[in-house]
mmCIF file of the C-alpha atoms, coordinates in Angstrom:
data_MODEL
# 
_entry.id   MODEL 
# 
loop_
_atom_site.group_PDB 
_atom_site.id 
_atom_site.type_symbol 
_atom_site.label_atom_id 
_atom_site.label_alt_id 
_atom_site.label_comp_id 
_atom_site.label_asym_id 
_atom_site.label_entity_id 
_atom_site.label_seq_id 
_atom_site.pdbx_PDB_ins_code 
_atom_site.Cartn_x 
_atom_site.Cartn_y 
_atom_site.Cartn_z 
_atom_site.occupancy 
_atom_site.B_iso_or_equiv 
_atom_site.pdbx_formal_charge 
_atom_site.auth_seq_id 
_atom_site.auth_comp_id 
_atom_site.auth_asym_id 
_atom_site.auth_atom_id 
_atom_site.pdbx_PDB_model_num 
ATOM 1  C CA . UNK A 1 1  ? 12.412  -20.256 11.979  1.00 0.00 ? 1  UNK A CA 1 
ATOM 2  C CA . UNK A 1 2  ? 13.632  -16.872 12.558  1.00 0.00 ? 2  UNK A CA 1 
ATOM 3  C CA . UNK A 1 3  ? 12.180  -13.560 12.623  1.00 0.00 ? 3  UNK A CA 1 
ATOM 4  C CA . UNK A 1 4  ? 13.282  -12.980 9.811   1.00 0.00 ? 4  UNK A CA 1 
ATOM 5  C CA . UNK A 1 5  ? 11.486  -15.391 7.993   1.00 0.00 ? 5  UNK A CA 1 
ATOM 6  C CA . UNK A 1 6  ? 8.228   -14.790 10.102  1.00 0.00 ? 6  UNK A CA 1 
ATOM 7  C CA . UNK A 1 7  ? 8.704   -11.198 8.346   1.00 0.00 ? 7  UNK A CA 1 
ATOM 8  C CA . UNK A 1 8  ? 9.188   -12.376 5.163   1.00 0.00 ? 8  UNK A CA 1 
ATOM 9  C CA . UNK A 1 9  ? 6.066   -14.887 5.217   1.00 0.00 ? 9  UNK A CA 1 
ATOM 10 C CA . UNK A 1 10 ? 4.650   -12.501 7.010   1.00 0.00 ? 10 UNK A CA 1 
ATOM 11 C CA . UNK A 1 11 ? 4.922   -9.618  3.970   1.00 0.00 ? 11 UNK A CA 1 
ATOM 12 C CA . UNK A 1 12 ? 4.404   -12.115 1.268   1.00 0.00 ? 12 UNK A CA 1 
ATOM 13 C CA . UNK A 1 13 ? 0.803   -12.807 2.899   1.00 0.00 ? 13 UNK A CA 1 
ATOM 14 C CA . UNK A 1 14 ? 0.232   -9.261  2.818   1.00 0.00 ? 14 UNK A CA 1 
ATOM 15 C CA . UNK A 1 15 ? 0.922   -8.836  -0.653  1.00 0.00 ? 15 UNK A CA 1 
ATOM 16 C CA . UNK A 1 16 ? -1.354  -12.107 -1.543  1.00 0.00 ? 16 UNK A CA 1 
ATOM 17 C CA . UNK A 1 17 ? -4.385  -10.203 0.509   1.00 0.00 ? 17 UNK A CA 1 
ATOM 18 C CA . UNK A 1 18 ? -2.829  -6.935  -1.331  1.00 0.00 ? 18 UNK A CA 1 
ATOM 19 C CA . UNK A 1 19 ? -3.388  -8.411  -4.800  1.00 0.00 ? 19 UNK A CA 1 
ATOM 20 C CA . UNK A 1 20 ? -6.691  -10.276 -4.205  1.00 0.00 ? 20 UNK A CA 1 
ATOM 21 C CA . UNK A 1 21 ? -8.237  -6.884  -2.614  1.00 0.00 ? 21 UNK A CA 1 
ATOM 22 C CA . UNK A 1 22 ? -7.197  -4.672  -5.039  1.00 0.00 ? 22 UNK A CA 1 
ATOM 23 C CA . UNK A 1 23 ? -9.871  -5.123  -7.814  1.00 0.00 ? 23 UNK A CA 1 
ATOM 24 C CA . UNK A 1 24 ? -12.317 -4.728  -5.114  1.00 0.00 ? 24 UNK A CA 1 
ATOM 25 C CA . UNK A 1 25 ? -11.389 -1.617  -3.381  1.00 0.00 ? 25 UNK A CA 1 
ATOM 26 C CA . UNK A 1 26 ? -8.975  -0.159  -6.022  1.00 0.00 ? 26 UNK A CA 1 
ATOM 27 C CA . UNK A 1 27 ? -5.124  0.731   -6.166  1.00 0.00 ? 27 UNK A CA 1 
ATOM 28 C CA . UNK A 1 28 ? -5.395  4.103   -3.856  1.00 0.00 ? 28 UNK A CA 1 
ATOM 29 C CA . UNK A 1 29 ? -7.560  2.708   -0.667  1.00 0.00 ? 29 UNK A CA 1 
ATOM 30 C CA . UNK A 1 30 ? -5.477  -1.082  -1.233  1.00 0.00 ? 30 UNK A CA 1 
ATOM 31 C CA . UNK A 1 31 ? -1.812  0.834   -1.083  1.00 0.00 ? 31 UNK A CA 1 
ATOM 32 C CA . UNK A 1 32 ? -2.576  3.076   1.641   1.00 0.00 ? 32 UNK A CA 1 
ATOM 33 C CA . UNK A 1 33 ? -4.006  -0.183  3.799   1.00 0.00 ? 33 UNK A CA 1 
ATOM 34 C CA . UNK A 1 34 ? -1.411  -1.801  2.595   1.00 0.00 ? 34 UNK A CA 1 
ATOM 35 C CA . UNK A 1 35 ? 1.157   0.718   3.276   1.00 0.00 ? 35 UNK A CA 1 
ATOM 36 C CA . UNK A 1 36 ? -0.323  1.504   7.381   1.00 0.00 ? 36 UNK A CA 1 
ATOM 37 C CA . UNK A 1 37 ? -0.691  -2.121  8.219   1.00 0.00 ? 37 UNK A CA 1 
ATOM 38 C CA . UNK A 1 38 ? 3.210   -3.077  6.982   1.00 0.00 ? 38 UNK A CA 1 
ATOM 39 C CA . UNK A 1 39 ? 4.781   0.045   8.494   1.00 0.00 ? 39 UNK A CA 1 
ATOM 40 C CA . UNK A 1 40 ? 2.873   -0.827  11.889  1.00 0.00 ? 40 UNK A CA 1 
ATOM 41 C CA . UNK A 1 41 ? 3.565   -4.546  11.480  1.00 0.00 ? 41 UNK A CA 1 
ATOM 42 C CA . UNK A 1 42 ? 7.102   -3.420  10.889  1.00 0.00 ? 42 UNK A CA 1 
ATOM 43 C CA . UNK A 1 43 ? 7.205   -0.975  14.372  1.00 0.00 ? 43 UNK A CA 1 
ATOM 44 C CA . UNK A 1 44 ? 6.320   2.506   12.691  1.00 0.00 ? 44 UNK A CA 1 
ATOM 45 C CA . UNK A 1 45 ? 4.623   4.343   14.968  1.00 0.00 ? 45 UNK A CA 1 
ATOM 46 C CA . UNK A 1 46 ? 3.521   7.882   15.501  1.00 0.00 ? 46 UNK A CA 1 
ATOM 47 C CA . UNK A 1 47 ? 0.893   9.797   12.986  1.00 0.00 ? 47 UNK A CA 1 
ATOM 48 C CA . UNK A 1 48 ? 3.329   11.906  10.769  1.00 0.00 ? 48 UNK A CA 1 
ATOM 49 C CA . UNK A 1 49 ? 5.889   8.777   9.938   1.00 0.00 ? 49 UNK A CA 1 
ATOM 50 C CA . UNK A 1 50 ? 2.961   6.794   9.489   1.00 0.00 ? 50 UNK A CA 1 
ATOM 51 C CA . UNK A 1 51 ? 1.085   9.315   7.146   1.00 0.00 ? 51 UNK A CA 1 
ATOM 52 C CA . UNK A 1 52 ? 4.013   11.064  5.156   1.00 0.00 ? 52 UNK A CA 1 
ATOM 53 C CA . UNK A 1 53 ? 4.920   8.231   3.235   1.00 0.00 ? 53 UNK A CA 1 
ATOM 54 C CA . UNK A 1 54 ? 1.415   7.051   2.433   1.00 0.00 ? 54 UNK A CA 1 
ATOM 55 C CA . UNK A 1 55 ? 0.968   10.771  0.976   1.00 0.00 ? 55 UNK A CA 1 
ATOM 56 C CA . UNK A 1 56 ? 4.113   10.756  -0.749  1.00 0.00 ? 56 UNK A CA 1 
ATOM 57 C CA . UNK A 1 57 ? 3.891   7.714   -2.422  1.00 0.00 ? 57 UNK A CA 1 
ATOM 58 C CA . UNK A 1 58 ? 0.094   7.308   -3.465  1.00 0.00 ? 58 UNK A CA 1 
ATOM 59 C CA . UNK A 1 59 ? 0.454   11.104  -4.561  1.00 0.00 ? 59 UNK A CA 1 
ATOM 60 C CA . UNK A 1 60 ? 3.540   10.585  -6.523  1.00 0.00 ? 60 UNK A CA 1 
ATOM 61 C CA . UNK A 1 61 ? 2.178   7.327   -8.557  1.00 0.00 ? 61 UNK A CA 1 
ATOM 62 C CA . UNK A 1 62 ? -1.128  9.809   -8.855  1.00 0.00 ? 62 UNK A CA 1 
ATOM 63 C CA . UNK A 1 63 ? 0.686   12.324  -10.658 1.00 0.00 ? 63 UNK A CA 1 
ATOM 64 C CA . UNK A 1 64 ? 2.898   9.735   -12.362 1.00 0.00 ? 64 UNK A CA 1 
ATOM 65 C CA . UNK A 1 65 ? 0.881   7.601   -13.974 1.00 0.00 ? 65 UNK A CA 1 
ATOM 66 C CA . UNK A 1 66 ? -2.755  9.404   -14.291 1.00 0.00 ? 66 UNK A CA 1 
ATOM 67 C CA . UNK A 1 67 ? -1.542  12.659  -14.616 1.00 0.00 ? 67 UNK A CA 1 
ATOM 68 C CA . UNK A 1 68 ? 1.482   12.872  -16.768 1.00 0.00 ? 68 UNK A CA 1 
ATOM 69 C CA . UNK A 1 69 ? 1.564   9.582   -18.592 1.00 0.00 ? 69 UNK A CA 1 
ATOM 70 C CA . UNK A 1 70 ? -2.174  9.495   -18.810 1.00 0.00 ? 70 UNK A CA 1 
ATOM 71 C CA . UNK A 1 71 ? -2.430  5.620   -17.836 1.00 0.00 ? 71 UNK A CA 1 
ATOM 72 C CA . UNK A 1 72 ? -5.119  5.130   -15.592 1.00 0.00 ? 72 UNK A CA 1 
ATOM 73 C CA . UNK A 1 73 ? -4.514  3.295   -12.075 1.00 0.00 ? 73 UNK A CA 1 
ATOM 74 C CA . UNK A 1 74 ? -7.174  0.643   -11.313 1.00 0.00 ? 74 UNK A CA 1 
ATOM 75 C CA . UNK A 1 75 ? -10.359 1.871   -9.699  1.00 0.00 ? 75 UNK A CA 1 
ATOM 76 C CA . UNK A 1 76 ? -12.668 0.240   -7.319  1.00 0.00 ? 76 UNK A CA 1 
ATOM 77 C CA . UNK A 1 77 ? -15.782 0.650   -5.166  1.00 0.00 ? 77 UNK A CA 1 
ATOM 78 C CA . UNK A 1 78 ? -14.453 3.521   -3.230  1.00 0.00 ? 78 UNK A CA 1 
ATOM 79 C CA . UNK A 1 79 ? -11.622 5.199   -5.614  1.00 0.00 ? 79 UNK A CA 1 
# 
């Protein structure tokens, strides 16, 4: 097995834990676990290129979806 597909099991388990967390502590707090935890699994490092895209993306689907097409992202215990 490479490490290639280590990375790929590796990402699909992430997404499993992704999707059974989710209902739990919502889509916002999920993503942006979600989102750290890959990019440092995946050799990110350093505070802004860990934090910009987290920002961009969970603020863009914010805007997106609960603010201009009014559809509501799911919530959970803490957002």
């Amino acid at each position: 097995m490479t490490q290639a597909d280590v990375r790929v099991l590796v990402t699909i388990g992430m997404l499993v834990a992704y999707g059974l967390i989710m209902p739990t502590l919502g889509f916002f707090a999920t993503s942006a676990l979600f989102l750290l935890l890959h990019m440092l699994y995946l050799g990110i490092r350093g505070p802004v290129w860990l934090a910009s895209p987290i920002i961009l993306l969970l603020g863009t689907a914010w805007a997106l979806f609960e603010r201009f097409l009014g559809v509501p992202l799911p919530h959970g215990l803490i957002y």
